[in-house]
N, C-alpha and C positions, 0 to 999 in steps of 0.2 A: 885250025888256025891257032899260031900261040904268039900271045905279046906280053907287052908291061901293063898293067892295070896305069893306065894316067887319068886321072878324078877329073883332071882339065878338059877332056874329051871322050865323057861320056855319052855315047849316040844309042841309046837303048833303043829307038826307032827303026834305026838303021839295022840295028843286031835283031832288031824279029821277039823284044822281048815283050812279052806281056803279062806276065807276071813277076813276082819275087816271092820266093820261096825255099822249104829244104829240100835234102837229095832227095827224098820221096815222094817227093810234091804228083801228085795227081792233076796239075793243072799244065796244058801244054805253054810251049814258049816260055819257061823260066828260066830266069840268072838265080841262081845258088854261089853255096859255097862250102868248101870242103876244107880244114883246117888239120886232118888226122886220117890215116892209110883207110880207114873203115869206112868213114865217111865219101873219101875220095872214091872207093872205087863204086858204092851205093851212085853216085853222081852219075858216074860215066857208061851205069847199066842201065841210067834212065832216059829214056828216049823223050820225055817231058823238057828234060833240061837243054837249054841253049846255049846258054855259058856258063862257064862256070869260075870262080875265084878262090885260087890255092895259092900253094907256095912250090917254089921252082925245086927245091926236094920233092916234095911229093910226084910231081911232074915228072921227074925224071927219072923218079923211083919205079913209077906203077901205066905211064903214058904206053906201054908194051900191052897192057888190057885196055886199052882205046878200041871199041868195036864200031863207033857210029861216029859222024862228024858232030865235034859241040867245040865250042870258041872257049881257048884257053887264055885267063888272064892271071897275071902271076903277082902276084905281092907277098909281104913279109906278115903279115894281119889281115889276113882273106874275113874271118868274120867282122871285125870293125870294120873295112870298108864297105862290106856288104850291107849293113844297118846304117852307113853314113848313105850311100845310095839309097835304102829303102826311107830314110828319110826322107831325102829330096825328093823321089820320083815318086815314092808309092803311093800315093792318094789319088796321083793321076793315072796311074798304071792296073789299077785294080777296079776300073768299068764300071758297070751299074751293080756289082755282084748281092754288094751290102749298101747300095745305095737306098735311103727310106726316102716317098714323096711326106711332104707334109699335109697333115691330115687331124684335123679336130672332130670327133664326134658330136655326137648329142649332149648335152648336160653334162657337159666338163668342166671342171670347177678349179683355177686356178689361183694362186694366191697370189697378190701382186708382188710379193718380192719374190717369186721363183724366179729363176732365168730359164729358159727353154732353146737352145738354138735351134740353130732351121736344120732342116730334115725329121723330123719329133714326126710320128703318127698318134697320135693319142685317139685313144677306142672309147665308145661309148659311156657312160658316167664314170670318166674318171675323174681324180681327187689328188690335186698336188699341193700338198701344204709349202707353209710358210721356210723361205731358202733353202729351198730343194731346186737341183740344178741338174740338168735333163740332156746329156750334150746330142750331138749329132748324130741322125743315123741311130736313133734308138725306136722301140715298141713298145708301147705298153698297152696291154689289150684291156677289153670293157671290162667296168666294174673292177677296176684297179685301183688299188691307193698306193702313193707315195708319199709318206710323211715328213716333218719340216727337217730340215738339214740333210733331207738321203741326196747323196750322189750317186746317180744311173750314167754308167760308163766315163767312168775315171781312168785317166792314164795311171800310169805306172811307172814303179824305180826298174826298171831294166836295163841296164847297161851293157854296152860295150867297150873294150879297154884299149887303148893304144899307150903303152907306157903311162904320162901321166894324162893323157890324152881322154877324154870318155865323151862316148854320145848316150842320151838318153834314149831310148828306145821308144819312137812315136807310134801309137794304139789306133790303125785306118780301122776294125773292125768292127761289130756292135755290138749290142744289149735288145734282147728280146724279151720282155715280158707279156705273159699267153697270158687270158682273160682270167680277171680274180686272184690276181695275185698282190698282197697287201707289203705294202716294206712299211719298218717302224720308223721313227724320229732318229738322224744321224748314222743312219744302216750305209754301205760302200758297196757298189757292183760295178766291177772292170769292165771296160770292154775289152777283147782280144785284142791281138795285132793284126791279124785276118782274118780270122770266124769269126762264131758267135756265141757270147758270156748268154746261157738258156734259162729263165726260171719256170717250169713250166706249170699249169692251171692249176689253179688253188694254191700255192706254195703262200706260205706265212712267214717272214723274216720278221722277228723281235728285232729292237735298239741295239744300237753301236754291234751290228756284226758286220763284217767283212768276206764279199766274195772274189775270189781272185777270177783272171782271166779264163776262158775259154770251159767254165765250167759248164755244168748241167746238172740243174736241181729240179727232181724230178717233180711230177701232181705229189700236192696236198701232203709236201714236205713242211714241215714245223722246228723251224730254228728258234731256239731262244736268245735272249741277248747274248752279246758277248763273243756272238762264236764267228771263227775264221775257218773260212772253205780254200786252200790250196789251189794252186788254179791247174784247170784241167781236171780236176776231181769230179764222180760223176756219183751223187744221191739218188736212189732208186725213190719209186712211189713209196707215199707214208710214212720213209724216212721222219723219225723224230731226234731231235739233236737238243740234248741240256743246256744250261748255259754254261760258258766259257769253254763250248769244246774247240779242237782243233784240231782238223782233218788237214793232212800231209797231200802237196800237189802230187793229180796223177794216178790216186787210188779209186776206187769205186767200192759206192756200199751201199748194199742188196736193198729189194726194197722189204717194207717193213720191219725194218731194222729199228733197234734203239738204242745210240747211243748216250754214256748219263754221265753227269755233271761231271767239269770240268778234264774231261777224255780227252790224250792227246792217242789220236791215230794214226798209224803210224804204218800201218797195210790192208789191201782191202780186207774186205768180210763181204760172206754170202748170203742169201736173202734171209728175213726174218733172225737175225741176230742181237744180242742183247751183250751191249760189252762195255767194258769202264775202267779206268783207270790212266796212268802216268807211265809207260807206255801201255796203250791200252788193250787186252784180250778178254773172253768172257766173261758176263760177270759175276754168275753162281761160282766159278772156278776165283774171281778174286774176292771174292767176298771170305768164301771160304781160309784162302793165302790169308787176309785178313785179321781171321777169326784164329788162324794155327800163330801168328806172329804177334797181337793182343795176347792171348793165353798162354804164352810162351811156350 
């Protein structure tokens, strides 16, 4: 079936949809959307997808490799409409997936000016200082600390464009932190849009660092101040990060790896590596670079 995308009568019930998603999506009954030949045809090879929102070029380009029945909706800005719907609908569309019940442990110690909203699990002796703010739908497991001013599951600048048009892109997803994981004073962890932003057991975040969406930092990782995680970046075990480094979204770095002070990263590395620098690669090799460009 193919029509116009009308915003005025959007019946996702009707259409069988329940989820929102991309063309690869793994989840059955999704509305997607494909804006480029590549995309378009990953869509229409996935039997996950229900509908889907393009552009009536594409449609009439590539609608010849159509193998299965999925509901075509056409517009001029398939991704911006698609993020204007996952606005509206997706909070109700996406089930109990990441839904948390609320949940206080034992000997939890909360400061009266945090804010906490409802869905928060808090695990056994944990420790929320002073305005520190906890939003929904998060975890934080025993023998956890959260220091004053961190925010666990912050939205995000993510946009979508329609001319001068933009929506901000709303985060239904969450923040998991596994037992023993300590965040410093004014530290930031995203939550995704649909997964889950992961810190996992023992993980140490020093002040004012910044983790973007949907990442995963692995056990008994040690961030120092300063430092920004790309989102979707994945920190193996024992990861140690200097301060003011910067790992690039999307990369993964091995574990026991070390990277040192102020590293911009820039591609993964494999485990047990030792690398530094502005863009950054090993670093007996830049020490060395170093030592040939000092000495002329």
């Amino acid at each position: 079936m193919v029509g116009l995308l009308d915003m005025e009568n959007i019946r996702l019930r009707e259409w069988g949809i329940e989820n929102l998603g991309g063309v690869e999506t793994l989840c059955k009954n999704t509305l997607s959307y494909a804006e480029n030949k590549a995309f378009f045809l990953k869509a229409i090879a996935n039997p996950n997808i229900t509908v889907l929102l393009t552009k009536e070029s594409l449609f009439l380009e590539l609608q010849s490799y159509m193998k299965h029945d999925i509901k075509i909706l056409l517009t001029e800005n398939p991704k911006f409409y698609f993020w204007v719907i996952h606005n509206l609908y997706g909070e109700n569309l996406r089930g109990t997936l990441y839904r948390v019940q609320n949940y206080r442990g034992i000997n939890v110690k909360i400061h009266p000016s945090a804010y906490i909203e409802d869905r928060v699990h808090l695990g056994d002796n944990v420790e929320i200082g002073a305005q520190a703010y906890i939003a929904s739908d998060c975890t934080i497991g025993d023998n956890s600390y959260v220091g004053n001013g961190v925010v666990i599951g912050a939205q995000g600048l993510e946009l979508a464009y329609n001319g001068y048009d933009k929506v901000i892109i709303k985060r239904f997803g969450s923040v998991k932190l596994h037992n023993n994981v300590h965040i410093f004073d004014n530290s930031v962890v995203s939550k995704s849009v649909w997964g889950i932003t992961e810190l996992q057991e023992s993980a140490s975040i020093a002040v004012l660092c910044n983790i973007a969406a949907n990442c995963v930092i692995g056990k008994a990782v040690r961030m120092s101040g300063n430092c920004l995680v790309g989102g979707s970046a994945k920190l193996g075990e024992n990861v140690i990060l200097g301060p003011s480094v910067t790992i690039k979204d999307g990369i993964t770095i091995g574990a026991n790896s070390r990277i040192r002070i102020g590293s911009v990263v820039v591609q993964s590395c494999p485990e047990n590596s030792d690398i530094s620098g502005n863009f950054a690669f090993d670093h007996l090799k830049n020490t060395r670079h170093f030592a040939r460009l000092r000495n002329g």
